[in-house]
N, C-alpha and C positions, 0 to 999 in steps of 0.2 A: 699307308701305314709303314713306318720303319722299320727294321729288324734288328733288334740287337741281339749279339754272340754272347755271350757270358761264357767263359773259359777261367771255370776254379776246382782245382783239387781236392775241395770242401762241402760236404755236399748241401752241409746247414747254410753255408754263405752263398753257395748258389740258389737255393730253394728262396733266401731271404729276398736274395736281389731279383731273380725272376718274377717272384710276386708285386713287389714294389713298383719293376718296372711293368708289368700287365697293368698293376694300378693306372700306373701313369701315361697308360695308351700307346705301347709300344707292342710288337710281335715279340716273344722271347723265344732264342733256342738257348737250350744251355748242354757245355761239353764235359765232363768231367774229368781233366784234365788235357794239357797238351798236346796227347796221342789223339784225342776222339775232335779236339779242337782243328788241328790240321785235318784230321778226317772230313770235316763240312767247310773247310775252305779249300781243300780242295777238288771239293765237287761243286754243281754249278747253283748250287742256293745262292742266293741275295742277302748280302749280308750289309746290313748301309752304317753298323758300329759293332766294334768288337771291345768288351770290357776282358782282361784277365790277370789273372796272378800269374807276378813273378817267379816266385820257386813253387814249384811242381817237381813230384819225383818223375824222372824220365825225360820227357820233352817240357822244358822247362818256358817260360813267358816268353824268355830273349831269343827260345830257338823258333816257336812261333811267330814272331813277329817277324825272324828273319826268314823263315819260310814264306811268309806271305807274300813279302817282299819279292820272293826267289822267284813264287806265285803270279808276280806284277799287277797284288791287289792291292788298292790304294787307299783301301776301307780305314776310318780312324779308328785311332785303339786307344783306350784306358787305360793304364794298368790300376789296380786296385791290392796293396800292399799292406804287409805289417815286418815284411824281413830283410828287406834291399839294405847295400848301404847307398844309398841314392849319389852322391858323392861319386863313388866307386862308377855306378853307371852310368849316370850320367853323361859322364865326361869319355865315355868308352861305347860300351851296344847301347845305350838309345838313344845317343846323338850318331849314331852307324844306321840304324834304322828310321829318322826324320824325328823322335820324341822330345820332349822335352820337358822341363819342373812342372810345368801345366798341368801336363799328360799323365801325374802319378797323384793318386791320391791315400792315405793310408789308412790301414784296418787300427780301429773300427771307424766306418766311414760316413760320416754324416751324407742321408741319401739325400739331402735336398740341394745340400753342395755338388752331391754326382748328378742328379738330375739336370742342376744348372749346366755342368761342361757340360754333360749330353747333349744338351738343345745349341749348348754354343759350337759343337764339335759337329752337329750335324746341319747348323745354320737356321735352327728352329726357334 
């Protein structure tokens, strides 16, 4: 069974998406926010997807992503979005950390579309 992360500063939209994905036969941990999301990547859980929001107060998506990185986990990431200007990062931290237009999808998120990258993201 796979694990997916969910890292959102939201706790409705985390509750939404943990449910969803239990539905849909995956393990969920979920962090709220940045600070508790580095907290379980950087301990030795298995983590085989990570979904998160970009703006978070504090430890924000791009510092996560770049910590993981720092981390040398190779784990795929989501972002799942309604604030970026995607443009702006695009072309800056998440082409710095491997992402790409693929890798963002934005709020409110059709879950069958995130479903899909998920299985394509984990090669399901």
């Amino acid at each position: 069974m796979y694990t997916i992360l969910v890292i959102d500063d939201e706790p409705k939209m985390a509750d939404i998406l943990q449910r969803f994905l239990i539905k849909s036969g995956f393990k969920v941990m979920v962090a709220l926010g940045g600070e508790e999301g580095m907290g379980v990547l950087c301990s030795a859980v298995k983590v085989d997807l990570i979904t998160l929001d970009m703006k978070m107060p504090g430890v924000t998506g791009i510092n996560v992503l770049r910590g993981m990185r720092g981390l040398n986990r190779k784990t795929p990431a989501i972002i799942l979005t309604g604030s970026i200007n995607l443009d702006y990062f695009l072309f800056t931290e998440l082409q710095e950390v491997g992402l790409t237009r693929e890798d963002i999808l934005y709020k409110p998120v059709d879950l069958f579309v995130f479903l899909t990258l998920i299985k394509k993201r984990l090669g399901i």
